[in-house]
Backbone bond lengths (Angstrom), bond angles and torsions (degrees), N, CA, C in turn:
res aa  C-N    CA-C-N  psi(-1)  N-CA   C-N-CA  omega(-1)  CA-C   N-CA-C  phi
1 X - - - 1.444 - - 1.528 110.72 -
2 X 1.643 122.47 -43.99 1.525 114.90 174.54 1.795 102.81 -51.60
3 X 0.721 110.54 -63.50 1.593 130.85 -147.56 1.502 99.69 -67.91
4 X 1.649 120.38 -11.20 1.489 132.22 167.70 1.901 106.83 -77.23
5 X 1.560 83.29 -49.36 1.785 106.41 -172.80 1.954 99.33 -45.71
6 X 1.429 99.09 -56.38 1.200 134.22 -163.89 1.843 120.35 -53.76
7 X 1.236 83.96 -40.36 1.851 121.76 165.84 1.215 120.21 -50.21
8 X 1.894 78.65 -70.34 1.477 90.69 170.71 1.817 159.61 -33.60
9 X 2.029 72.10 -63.19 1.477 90.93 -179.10 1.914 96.99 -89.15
10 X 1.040 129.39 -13.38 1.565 116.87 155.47 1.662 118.11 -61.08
11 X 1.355 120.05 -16.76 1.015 136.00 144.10 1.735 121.46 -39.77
12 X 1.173 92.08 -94.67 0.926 120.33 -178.95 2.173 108.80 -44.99
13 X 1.028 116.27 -46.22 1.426 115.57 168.06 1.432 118.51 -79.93
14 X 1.750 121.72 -9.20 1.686 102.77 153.12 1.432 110.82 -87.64
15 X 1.226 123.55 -25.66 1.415 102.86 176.53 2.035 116.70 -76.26
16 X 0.906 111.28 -8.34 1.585 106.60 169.01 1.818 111.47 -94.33
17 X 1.022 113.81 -2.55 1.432 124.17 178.80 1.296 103.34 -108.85
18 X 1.293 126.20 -33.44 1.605 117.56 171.28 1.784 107.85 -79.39
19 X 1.329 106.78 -16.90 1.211 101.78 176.62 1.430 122.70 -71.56
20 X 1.456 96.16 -40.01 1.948 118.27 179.67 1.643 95.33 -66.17
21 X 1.477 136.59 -49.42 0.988 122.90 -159.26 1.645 104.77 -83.45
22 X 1.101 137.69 -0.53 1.615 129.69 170.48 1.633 87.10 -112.50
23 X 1.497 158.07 -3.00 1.218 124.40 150.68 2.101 109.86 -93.71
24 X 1.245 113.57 15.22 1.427 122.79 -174.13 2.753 78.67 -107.85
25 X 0.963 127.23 -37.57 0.928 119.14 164.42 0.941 134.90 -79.71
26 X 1.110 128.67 -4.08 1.708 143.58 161.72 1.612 102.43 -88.24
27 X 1.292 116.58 -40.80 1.404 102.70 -159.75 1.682 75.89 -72.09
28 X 1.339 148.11 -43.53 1.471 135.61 -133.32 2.028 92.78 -83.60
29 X 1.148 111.36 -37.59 1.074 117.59 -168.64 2.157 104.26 -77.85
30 X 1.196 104.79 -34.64 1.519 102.49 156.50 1.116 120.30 -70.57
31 X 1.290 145.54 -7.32 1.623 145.76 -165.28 1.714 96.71 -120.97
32 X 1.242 114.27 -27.59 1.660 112.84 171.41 1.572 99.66 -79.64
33 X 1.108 113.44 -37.27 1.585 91.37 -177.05 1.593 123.03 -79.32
34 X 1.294 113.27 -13.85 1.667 137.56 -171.74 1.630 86.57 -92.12
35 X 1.627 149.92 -41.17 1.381 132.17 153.31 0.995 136.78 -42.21
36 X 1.664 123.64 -45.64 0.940 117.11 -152.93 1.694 94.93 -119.80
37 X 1.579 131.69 20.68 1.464 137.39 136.53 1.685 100.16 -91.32
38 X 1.490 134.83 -21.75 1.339 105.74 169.67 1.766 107.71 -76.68
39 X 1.176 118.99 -42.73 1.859 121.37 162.73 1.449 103.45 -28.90
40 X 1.247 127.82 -65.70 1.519 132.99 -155.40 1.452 85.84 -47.14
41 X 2.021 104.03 -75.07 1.577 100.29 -172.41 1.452 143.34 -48.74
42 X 1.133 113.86 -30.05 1.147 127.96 161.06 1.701 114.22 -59.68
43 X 1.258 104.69 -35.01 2.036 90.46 175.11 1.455 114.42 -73.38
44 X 1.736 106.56 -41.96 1.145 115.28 -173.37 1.836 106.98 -66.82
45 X 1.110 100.48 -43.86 1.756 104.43 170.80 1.827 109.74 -45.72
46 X 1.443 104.87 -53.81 1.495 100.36 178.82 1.155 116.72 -73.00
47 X 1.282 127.00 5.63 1.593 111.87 -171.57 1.873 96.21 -114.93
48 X 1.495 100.83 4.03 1.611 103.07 -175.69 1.738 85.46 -98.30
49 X 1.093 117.66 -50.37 1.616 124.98 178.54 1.185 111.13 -34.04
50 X 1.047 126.94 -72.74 1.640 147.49 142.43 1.456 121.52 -6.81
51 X 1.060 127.64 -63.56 1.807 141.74 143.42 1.468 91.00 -23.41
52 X 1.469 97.98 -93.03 1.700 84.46 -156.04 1.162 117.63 -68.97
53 X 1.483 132.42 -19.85 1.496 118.14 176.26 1.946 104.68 -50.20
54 X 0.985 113.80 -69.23 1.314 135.09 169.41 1.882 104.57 -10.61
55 X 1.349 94.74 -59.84 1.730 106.48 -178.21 1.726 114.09 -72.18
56 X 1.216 103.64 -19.00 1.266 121.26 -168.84 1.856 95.31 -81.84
57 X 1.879 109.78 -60.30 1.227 108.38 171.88 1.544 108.44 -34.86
58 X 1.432 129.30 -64.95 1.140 134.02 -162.02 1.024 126.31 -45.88
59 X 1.192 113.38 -73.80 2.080 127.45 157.07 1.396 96.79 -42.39
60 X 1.367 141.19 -74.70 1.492 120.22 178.00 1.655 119.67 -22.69
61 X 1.672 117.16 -66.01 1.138 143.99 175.00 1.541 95.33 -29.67
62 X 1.483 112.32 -84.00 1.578 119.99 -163.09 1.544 91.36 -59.27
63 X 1.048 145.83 -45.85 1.516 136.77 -169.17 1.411 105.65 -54.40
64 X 0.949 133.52 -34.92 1.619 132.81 -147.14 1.875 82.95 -114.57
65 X 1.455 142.45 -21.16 0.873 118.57 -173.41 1.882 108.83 -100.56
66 X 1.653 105.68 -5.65 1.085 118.34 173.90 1.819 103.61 -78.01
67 X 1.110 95.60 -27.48 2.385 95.37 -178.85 1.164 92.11 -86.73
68 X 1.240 134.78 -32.42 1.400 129.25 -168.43 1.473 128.40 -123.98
69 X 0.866 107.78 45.76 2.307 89.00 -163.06 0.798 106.76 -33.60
70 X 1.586 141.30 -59.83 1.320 143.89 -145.72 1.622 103.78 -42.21
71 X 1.264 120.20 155.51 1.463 145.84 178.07 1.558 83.99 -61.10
72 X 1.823 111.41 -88.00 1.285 111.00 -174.10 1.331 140.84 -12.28
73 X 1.586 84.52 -46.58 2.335 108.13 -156.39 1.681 73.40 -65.03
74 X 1.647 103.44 -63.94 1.395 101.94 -145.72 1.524 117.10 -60.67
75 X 1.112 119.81 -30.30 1.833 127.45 172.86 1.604 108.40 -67.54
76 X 1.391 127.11 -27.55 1.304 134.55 -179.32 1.547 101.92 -82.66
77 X 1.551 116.18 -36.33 1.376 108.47 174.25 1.773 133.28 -74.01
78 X 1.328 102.34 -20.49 1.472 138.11 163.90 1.681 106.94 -6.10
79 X 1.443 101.02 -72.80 1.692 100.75 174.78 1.253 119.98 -62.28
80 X 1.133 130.22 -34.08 1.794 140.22 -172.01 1.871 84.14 -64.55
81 X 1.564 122.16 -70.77 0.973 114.99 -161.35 1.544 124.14 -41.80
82 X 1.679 98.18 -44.87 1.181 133.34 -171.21 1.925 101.57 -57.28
83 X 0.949 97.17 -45.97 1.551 118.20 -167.14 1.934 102.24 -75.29
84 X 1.096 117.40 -38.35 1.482 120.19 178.83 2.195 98.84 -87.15
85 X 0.817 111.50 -41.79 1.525 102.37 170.66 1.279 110.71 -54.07
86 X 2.037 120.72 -47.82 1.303 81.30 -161.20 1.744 108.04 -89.17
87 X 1.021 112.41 3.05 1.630 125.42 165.26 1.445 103.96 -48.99
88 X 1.437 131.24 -57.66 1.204 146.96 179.34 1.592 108.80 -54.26
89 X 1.337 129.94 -44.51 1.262 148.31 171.14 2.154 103.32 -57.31
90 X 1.362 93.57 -51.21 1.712 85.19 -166.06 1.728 99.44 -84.06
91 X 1.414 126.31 -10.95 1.202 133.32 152.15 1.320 114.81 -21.95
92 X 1.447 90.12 -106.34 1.412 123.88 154.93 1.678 109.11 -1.27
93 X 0.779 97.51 -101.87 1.649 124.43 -171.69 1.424 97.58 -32.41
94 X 1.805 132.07 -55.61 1.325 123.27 155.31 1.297 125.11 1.83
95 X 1.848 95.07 -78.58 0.933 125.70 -149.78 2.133 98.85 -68.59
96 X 0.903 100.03 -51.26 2.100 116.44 -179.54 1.100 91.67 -49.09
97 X 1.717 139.16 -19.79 1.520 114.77 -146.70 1.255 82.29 -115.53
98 X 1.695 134.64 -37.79 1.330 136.52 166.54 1.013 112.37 -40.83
């Protein structure tokens, strides 16, 4: 009678462990697919980031060469520009993660 009992509930604990391990594989196979569409967005997000930083350089660019033409102004202005882009960058990026 132990060794029936015994059977049993060894029984009884592979089938609740085979059960956990195909809903412990579903959940893994739902969480791989929920990564790698948050991956997608995230590239496609950076490559929109990218666009406008880019456009942002530009209009910066022509702005600073409209106060300044000069070669000089504009190479002396370099860091300021430099310095408001990457301000614009940690903006940004805030804002994507919000």
């Amino acid at each position: 009678m132990v060794v029936c009992n015994a059977v049993l509930q060894e029984q009884d604990n592979y089938k609740n462990s085979d059960a956990l391990r195909r809903q412990l594989e579903a959940e893994l196979r739902d969480v791989t697919a929920r990564l790698e569409e948050a991956e997608s967005v995230a590239q496609k997000e950076g490559k929109r980031l990218v666009v406008k930083l880019q456009a942002k350089v530009n209009t910066t660019s022509q702005s600073v060469n409209l106060i300044c033409p000069t070669a000089v102004c504009s190479v002396a202005r370099v860091p300021v520009v430099l310095l408001h882009v990457c301000y614009s960058v940690v903006i940004l990026a805030r804002r994507s993660v919000q």
